[in-house]
C-alpha atoms as one frame of an Amber mdcrd trajectory, in Angstrom:
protein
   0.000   0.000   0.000   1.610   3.319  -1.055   1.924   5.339   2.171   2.659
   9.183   2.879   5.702   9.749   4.845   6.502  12.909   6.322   9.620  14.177
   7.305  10.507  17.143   9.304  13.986  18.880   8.851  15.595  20.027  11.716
  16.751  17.508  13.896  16.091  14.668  11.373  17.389  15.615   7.600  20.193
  17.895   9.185  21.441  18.733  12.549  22.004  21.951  13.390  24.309  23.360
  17.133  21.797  26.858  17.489  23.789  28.033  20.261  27.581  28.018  18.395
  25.291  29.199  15.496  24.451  32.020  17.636  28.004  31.924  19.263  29.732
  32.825  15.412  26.884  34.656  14.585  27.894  37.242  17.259  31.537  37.302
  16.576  30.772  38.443  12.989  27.577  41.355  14.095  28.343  42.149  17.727
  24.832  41.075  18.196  22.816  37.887  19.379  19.661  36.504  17.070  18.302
  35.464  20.364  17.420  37.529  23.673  20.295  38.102  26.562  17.410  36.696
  28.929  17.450  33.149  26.691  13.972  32.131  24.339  13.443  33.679  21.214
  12.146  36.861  19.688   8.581  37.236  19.251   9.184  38.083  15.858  11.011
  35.333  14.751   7.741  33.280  15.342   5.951  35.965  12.634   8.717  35.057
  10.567   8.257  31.246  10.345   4.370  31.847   9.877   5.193  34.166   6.826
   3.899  37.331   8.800   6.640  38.993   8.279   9.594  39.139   5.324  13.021
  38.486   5.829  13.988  41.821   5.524  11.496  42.605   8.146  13.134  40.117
  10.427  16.437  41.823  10.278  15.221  45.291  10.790  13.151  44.440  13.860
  16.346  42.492  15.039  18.453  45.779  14.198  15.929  47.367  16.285  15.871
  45.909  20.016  19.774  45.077  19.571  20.725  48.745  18.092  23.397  47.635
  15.605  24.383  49.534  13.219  25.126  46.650  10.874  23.659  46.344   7.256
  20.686  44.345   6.410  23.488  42.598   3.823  25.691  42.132   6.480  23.473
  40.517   9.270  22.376  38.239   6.274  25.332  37.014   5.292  26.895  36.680
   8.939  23.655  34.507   9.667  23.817  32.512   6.318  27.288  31.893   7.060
  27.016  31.067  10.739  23.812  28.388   9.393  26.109  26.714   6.978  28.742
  26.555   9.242  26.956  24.889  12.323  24.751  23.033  10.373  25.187  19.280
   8.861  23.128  16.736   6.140  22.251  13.788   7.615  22.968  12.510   4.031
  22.741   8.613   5.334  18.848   9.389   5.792  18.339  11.818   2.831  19.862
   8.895   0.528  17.125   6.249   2.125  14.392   8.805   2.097  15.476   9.194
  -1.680  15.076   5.688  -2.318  11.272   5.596  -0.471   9.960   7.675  -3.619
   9.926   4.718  -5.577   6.727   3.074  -3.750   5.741   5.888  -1.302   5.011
   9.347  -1.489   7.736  11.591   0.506   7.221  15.014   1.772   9.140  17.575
   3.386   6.893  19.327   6.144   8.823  21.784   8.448   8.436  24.945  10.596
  10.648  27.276   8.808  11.364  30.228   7.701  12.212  31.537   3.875  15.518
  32.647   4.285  16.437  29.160   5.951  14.513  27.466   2.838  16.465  29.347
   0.570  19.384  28.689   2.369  18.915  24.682   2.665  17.682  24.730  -0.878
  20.518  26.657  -2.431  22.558  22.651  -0.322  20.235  20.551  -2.418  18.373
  19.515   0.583  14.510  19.344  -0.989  16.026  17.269  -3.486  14.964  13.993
  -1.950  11.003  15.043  -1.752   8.388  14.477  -3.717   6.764  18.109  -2.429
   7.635  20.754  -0.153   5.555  22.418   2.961   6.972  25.324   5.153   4.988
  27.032   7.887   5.706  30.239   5.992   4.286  29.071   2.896   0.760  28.059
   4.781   0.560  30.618   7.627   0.265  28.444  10.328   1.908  26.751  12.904
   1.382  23.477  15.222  -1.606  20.717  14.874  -2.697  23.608  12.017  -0.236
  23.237   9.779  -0.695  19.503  10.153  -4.260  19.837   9.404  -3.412  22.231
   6.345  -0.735  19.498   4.969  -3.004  16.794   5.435  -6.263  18.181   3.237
  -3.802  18.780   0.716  -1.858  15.604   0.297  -5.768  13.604   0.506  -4.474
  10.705   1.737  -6.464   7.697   3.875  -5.402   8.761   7.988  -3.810   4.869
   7.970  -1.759   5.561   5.268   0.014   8.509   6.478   3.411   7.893   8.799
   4.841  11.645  10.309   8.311  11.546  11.519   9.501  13.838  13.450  12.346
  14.844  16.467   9.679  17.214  18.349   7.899  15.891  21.000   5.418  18.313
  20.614   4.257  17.948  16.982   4.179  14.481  17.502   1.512  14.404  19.769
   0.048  16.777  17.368   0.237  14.042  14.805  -1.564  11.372  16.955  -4.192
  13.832  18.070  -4.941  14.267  14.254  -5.040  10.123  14.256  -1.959   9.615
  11.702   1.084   6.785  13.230   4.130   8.617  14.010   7.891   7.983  14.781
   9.293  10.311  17.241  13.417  10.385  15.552  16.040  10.150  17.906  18.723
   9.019  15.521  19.196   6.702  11.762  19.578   3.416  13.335  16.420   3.964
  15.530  14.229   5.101  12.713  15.288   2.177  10.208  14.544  -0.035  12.702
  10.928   1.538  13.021  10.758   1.800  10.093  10.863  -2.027   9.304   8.778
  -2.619  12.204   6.523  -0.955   9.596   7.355  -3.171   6.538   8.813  -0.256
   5.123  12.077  -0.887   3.293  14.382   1.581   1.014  14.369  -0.108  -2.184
């Protein structure tokens, strides 16, 4: 039976160290992405639901830091800094490659468009049959789920969402579709056969 597998990005097709991110991102600005007192801006969040543009982002940053910086510059220290601290898991992208043959694969992450353009630009969407980014739909959480799954029209039994969030797992099974929280390649395979799902 031809299934729809989900995969998230972060934390299962690459891993990414935010806080050296942040660390190099610094070095290069003289500012931090993320507030002194720890969390994350407020508008980061309108980012990732599209609310705002990337050029947006970096202005209200500008703003509660006070640099002095470029828009250019701040977006090319923070492209730099992502690439940098950021890795493929290229043993799972080749298997989720190889899944397209009898199942349908999709990408479905909370994101932003500069980090799509930046993980496109690597070749990461390669591997998927389509694409869905929180900024793309406008939502976040069991939402975006719910936006994803009208779209792809498949059978609630035939849909398997893997994921390394806790969170939007449980989102998953509240929305009745089998899920595999990742915690590394050798644990999902192994779930994954559970399933009777193979890379050819």
């Amino acid at each position: 039976m031809r299934k729809l597998l989900t995969f998230d990005l972060g934390g299962v097709c690459f891993f990414t160290n935010l806080a050296e991110m942040n660390k190099r991102f610094t070095q290069d600005t003289g500012i931090s992405f993320r507030p002194t007192n720890g969390g994350t801006y407020h508008f980061y969040y309108a980012l990732d639901r599209g609310e705002i543009t990337v050029d947006e982002y970096f202005e209200a940053l500008k703003e509660v830091t006070g640099s002095k910086k470029s828009l250019h510059d701040l977006q090319e220290a923070y492209k730099k800094a992502y690439l940098e601290t950021s890795t493929l898991n290229q043993t799972l992208l080749n298997k989720i490659g190889a899944f397209r043959t009898r199942h349908r694969v999709v990408c479905v992450s909370t994101t932003n468009r500069f980090h799509e353009q930046i993980n496109g630009e690597r070749g990461l969407f390669d591997y998927f049959d389509a694409l869905y980014f929180s900024h793309d739909m406008g939502v976040l959480g069991i939402d975006f789920l719910r936006k994803i799954l009208a779209r792809e029209r498949f059978s609630m039994e035939n849909v398997l969402m893997i994921d390394n969030d806790a969170e939007q797992i449980a989102n998953g099974r509240t929305l009745g579709i089998e899920t595999i929280l990742f915690q590394d390649n050798d644990q999902l395979v192994s779930e994954l056969g559970k399933r009777g799902l193979y890379a050819s």
